[in-house]
N, C-alpha and C positions, 0 to 999 in steps of 0.2 A: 840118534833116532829115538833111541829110549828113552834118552834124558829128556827130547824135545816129548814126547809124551809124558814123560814124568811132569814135565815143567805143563802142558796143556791142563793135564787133568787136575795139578793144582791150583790152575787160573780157576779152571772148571769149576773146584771146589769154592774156590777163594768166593769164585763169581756168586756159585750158588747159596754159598754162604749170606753171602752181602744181600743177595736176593732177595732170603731166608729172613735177616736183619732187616730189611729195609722193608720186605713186607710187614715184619711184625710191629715195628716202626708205625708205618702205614696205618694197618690196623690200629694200632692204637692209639693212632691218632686221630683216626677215621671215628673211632667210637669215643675218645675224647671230646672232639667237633660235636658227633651229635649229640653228645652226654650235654656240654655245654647250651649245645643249639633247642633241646629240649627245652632245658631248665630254662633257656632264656624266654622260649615261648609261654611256657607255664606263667614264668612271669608275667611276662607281657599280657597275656589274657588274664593274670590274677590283678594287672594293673588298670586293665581296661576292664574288668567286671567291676573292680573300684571306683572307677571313675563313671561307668552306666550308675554306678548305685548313688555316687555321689548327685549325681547328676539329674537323677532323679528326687533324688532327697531336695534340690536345689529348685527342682520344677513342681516338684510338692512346696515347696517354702512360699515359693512364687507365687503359688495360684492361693497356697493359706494366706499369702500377704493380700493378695490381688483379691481376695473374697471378706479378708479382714477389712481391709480400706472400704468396698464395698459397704458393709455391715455398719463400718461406722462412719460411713459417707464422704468419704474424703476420696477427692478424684485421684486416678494411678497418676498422674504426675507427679504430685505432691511429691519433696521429700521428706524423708521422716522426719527430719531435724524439726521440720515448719508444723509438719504432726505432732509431736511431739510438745513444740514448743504451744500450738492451739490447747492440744489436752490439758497441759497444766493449767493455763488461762484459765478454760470450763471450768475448771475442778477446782480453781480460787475464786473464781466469782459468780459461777451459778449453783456450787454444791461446795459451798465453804465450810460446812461443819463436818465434809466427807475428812473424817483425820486417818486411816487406812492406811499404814504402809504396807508396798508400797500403790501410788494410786492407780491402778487400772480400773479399766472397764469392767473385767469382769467383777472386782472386787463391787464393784460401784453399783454395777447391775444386783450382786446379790444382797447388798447392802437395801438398796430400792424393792428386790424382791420381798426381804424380809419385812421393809417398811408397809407393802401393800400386805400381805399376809397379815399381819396386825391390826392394820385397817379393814380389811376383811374379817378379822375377828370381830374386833369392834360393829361394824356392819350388821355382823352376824347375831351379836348380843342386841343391840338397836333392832335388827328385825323382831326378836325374840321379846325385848321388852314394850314395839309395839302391836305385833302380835295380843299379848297380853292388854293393853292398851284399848284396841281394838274389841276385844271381848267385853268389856267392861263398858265402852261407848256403847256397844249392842244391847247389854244390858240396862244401860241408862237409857238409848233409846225406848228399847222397850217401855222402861217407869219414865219416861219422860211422853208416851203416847198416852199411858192409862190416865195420867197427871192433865193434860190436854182434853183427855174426855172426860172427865169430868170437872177440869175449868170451864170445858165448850156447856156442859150443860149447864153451869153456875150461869155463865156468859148470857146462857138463850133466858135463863129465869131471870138474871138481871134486866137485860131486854124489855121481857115484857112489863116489868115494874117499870123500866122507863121509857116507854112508847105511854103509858098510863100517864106519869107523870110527864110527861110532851104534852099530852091534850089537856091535862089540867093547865099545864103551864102557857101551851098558846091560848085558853079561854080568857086567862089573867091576863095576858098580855093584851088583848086584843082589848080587853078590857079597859084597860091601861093608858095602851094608845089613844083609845076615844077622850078618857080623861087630858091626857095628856097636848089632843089635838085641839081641846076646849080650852085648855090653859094657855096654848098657844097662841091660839085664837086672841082668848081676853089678855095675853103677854101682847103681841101686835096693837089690839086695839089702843090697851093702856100707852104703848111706844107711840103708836101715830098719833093721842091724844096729848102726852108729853111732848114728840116734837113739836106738835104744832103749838104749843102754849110755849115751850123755847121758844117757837120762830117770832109766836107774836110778841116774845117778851124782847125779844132781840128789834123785833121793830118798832117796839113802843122806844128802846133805846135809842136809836136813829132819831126818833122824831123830837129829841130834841134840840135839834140843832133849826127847826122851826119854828121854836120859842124865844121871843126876848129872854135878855139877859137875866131880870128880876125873874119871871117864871120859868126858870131854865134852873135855876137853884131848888125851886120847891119840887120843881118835873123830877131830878136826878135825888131827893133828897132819901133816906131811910124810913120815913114815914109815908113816902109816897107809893102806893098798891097798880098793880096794872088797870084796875077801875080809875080808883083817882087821876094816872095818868093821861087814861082814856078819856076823862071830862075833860083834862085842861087841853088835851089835840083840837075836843069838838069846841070849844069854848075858843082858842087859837082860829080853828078854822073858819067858825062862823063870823070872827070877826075880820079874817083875811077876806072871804065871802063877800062879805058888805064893804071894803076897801076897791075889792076887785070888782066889786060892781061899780062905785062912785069914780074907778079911772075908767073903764068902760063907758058910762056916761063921758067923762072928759073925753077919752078919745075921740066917740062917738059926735061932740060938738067939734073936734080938730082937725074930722071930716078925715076919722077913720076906714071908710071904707074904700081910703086911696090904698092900691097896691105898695108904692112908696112908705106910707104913712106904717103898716102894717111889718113891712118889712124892718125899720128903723124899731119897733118896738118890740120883736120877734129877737131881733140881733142885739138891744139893749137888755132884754132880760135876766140871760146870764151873768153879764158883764156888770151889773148890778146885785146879785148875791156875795155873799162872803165864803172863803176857801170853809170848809168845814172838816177837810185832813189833807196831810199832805202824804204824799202817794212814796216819796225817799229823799237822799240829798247827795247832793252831788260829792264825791272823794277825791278827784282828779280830774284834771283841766288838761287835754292836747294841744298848746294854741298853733303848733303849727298842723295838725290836720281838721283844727278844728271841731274837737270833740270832746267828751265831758264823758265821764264812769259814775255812774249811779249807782249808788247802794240801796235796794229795796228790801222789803220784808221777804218778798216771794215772787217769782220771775212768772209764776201758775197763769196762763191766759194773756199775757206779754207778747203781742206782735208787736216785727218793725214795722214802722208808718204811723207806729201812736205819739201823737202833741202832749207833751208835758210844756208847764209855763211856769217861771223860774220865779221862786221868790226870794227873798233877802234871808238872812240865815238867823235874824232875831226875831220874823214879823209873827204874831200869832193873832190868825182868822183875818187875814186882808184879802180885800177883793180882788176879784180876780182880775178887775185894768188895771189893779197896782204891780204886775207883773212887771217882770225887769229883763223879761227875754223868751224865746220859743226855743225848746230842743225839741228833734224828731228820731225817736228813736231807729238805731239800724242794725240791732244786734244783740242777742243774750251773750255774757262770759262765762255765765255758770247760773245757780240757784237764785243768789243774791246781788247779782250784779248785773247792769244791762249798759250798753255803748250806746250814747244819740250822739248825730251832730248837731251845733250849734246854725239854729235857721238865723235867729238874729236876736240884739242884744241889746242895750242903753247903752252910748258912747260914754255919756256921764255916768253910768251907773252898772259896770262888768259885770260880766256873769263869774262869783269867785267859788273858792272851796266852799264849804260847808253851808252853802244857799239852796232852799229844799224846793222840789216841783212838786205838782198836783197836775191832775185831770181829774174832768166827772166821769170819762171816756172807759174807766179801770178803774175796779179793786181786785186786791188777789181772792184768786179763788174763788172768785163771783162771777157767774157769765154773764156778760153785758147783752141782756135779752132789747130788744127794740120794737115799737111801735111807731108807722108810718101815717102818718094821713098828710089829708090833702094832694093838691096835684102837684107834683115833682117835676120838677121842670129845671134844669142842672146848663140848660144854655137856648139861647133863641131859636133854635128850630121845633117842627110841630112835632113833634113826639114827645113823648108821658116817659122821663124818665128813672123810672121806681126799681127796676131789672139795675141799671149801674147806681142807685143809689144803697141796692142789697150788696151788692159786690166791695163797695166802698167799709160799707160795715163787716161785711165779712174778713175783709182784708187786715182789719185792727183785732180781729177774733171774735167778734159779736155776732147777733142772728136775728132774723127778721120775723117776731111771733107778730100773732094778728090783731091778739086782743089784751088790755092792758087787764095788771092784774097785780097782787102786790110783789109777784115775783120779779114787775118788769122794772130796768132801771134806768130807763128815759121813753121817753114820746119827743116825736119828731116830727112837727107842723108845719107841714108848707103851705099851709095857707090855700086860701080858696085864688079861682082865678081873676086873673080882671073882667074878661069876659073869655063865653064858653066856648069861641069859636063856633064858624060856620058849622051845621049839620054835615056829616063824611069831612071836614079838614082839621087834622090837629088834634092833638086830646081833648076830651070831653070830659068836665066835673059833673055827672050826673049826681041827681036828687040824694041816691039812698049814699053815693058818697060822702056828700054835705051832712047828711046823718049821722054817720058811723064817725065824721072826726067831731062832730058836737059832743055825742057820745062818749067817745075816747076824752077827748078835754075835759068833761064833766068825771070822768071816771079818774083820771088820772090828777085833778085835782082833790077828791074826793080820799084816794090813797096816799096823799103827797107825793106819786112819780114826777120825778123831772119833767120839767115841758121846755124844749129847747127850739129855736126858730131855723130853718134850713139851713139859712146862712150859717148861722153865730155856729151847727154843725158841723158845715164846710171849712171853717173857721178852723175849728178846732183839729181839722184833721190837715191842716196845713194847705187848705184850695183854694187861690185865687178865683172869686165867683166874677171878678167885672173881667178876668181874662177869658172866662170862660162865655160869657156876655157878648161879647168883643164877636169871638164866632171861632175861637183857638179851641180846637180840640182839648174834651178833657181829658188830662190824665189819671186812665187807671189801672196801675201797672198793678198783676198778680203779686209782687214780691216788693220790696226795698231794695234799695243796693247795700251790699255790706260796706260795713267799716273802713275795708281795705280800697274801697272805691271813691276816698275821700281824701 
C-alpha cells in the first residue's frame, strides 16, 4: 500500500515533471512561433511598403512618361523603340548641326533656348541701333522741312518769273502761229500750183500719142517747153477739126442721119485707133480650164468682167482689130497678177505665152470716170436705159460723173434717137438733152477725151447687143464668177 503510493506519487512527480517540461517546451515555443510570426509580419509589411513605393514610383514613371509623350506629342500607344527611332530622324534631318551628346529634347530645347536669347540680343542691339536711327531721321526730318520751305519759297518766286515768261512766250507763239498759218497757206497754194503744172505736164505727155509720128519726135524732144507743146496739140487739133469736119460732110452726103449709118461709125471708131499701152502679158496658159495668168503692173481698180484683147508678143502700137483674142477677166491672185478666161481666140493664130493685152477700159490707179449722153437704149423695149448702163460701168469699177473734164477718161455716145416716140410712150430725147451731148462732144474733143460709140462699149465689156436686140434679157450680174467656176 506504501509502495503503491510511493509508486503514485512518483508518477505524480514523473507526470508533473513532464508537465512542467512540456509546458515550458510549449512556452517556448509559443513565443518562438510568435517571435517568428512577428518578424514575418514585419516583413511582410516591410515588403509591401516596398512594393506601395515601388509601385508608386512606377505610376509616377507612367504619368512622367504619359505627360512626356504628351509634351512631345507622340500618342500613348507609341512604342518607345518607334519614338525613339522618330527622334533620331528629327534630330538628322531637321536639326543636323545639333552635335550634343547625348541628343535629347531637353538638350535640344536649351540649345534652341540659347539660340533665341542671342537673337534676342541681337534684336535688342537692332532696336537700340534703330532707336538711334530713328533720332537722326527726326532730325533730318526736321532740316529736310526747313530745306522744303525755303525751296517752296524759291519754287513760288520761280513761278512767277515763269507765269511772266508763259505770257511772253504765248504772245510769241500766237504770233508765230499766224506766220506760220500764212506760210502754210502760201505752202498749199505753191503745192496745188505745182500739182497742177505736174498734172498738166503729165497731160501734155499723154497727148502724144495724138500726134503723127514725125511730130511725136519734136512733141517728146528736150527742147520742147510745155508752151511749145501746147502749140503743136492746138495746131494737131485744129487740123483734126477740119478733117473731122470734111468726114462729117461725107458722112453727112452717105445720108448720115440714118440710125444704122451712125451706129457703124460709132462702133468703127475705136476699132480704127492704135493700142497706145499695153495694160500686161500674159505668163501662163490653162488649156484645160481655159484660162490665162496676167502679169500686171498693179491690180489697183481691177474688177472681174473687164475685156482685155490679146495681142501678139512682138507687135508695137497695132490696132486694136488686129487683136488675136478676147480674155475676161474673173479674178485677182495677188498685187501683180489677175486670172481671165479665154472668151475666144484665132484658130490660126493661139493665144500663147508672152502675148500682151490692153483695154481703154483700165489704167492702174486711174479711176475710170465716165460721161453718158444720148439716149440709151441697151434692147427694144420703151424704156431709157441709163440706171443699167451705170451698173454695167460700175461693175468693171468705174463711175458715172455728169460733166466732161480733163479728169474724165471716156464719153459714151449713144447717139440721138430715130425718132422721139409718141408724147407719154417710150423714152423721150428732149431739146436740152440734144444740147448737153453737143456740148459734151464738143468739150471732150476739145480735151482729147475718148469718145467711144454704145455699142464698140458693149463691145468691150463682152455684150452681145443683137442678142440683146433679139428681146433676150440682158445680162447684169453684180459679180463674175470665179476662176474655180470654169
Amino acid at each position: 500500500m506504501a509502495k503503491q503510493r510511493d509508486a503514485t506519487t512518483l508518477w505524480l512527480q514523473i507526470s508533473l515533471i513532464l508537465f512542467v517540461v512540456l509546458t515550458f517546451i510549449l512556452a517556448v515555443t509559443t513565443y518562438i512561433f510568435f517571435g517568428m510570426k512577428l518578424e514575418a509580419e514585419e516583413a511582410l509589411a516591410e515588403a509591401e511598403k516596398r512594393a506601395n513605393e515601388q509601385q508608386a514610383q512606377a505610376n509616377d514613371g507612367n504619368a512622367a512618361a504619359e505627360r512626356l509623350r504628351t509634351l512631345l506629342g507622340f500618342p500613348e500607344s507609341k512604342p518607345v523603340d518607334e519614338i525613339e527611332t522618330e527622334a533620331n530622324t528629327l534630330f538628322a534631318e531637321t536639326y543636323g548641326d545639333f552635335q550634343v551628346e547625348p541628343k535629347t529634347y531637353v538638350r535640344l530645347a536649351e540649345q534652341l533656348l540659347e539660340a533665341v536669347r542671342a537673337r534676342d540680343g541681337d534684336l535688342l542691339a537692332k532696336d537700340e541701333q534703330i532707336a538711334v536711327a530713328e533720332a537722326k531721321v527726326v532730325k533730318s526730318e526736321a532740316a529736310v522741312q526747313e530745306a522744303q520751305q525755303k525751296a517752296a519759297e524759291k519754287v513760288a518766286a520761280i513761278e512767277g518769273q515763269l507765269q511772266e515768261a508763259k505770257r511772253d512766250f504765248d504772245q510769241r507763239r500766237q504770233k508765230f502761229e499766224q506766220q506760220q498759218q500764212q506760210l502754210v497757206s502760201g505752202q498749199e497754194s505753191a503745192q496745188q500750183e505745182s500739182t497742177q503744172y505736174k498734172a498738166l505736164l503729165d497731160e501734155l505727155t499723154k497727148g502724144s500719142r495724138y500726134l503723127p509720128g514725125d511730130v511725136r519726135e519734136r512733141y517728146t524732144g528736150e527742147r520742147s517747153g510745155p508752151i511749145q507743146q501746147i502749140g503743136m496739140l492746138y495746131d494737131e487739133l485744129r487740123g483734126q477739126t477740119k478733117e473731122i469736119e470734111r468726114l462729117n460732110k461725107v458722112v453727112a452726103g452717105l445720108g448720115g442721119t440714118r440710125r444704122e449709118v451712125q451706129d457703124f461709125v460709132l462702133r468703127s471708131l475705136p476699132q480704127a485707133e492704135q493700142v497706145d499701152r499695153f495694160d500686161g502679158r500674159i505668163v501662163s496658159i490653162d488649156e484645160v480650164n481655159r484660162t490665162v495668168q496676167i502679169a500686171v503692173a498693179s491690180t489697183l481698180g481691177l474688177q472681174p468682167g473687164l475685156i482685155f484683147r490679146v495681142f501678139s508678143g512682138g507687135s508695137e502700137s497695132p490696132a486694136w482689130a488686129a487683136s488675136k483674142g478676147v480674155v475676161e477677166v474673173v479674178g485677182r491672185e495677188d498685187a501683180r497678177f489677175v486670172t481671165a478666161r479665154i472668151r475666144s481666140e484665132s484658130i490660126g493664130n493661139p493665144i500663147l505665152v508672152g502675148d500682151t493685152v490692153a483695154t481703154p477700159l483700165w489704167k492702174p490707179g486711174i479711176p475710170l470716170d465716165v460721161v453718158v449722153v444720148g439716149l440709151v437704149r441697151l434692147d427694144n423695149d420703151d424704156r431709157e436705159d441709163s440706171d443699167r448702163l451705170t451698173k454695167l460701168i460700175e461693175r468693171i469699177g468705174g463711175r458715172v460723173v455728169e460733166n466732161v473734164n480733163a479728169s474724165v477718161t471716156m464719153l459714151i455716145d449713144a447717139g440721138k434717137p430715130v425718132t422721139t416716140g409718141r408724147e407719154g410712150s417710150g423714152p423721150v430725147f428732149r431739146e436740152r438733152d440734144a444740147r448737153r451731148r453737143g456740148k459734151a462732144l464738143e468739150e471732150a474733143d476739145r480735151l482729147g477725151v475718148r469718145t467711144m460709140g454704145l455699142d464698140a462699149f458693149l463691145e468691150w465689156l463682152g455684150i452681145d447687143r443683137q442678142t440683146a436686140n433679139e428681146g433676150e434679157a440682158l445680162d447684169i450680174p453684180e459679180s463674175r464668177r470665179s476662176r474655180e467656176d470654169y
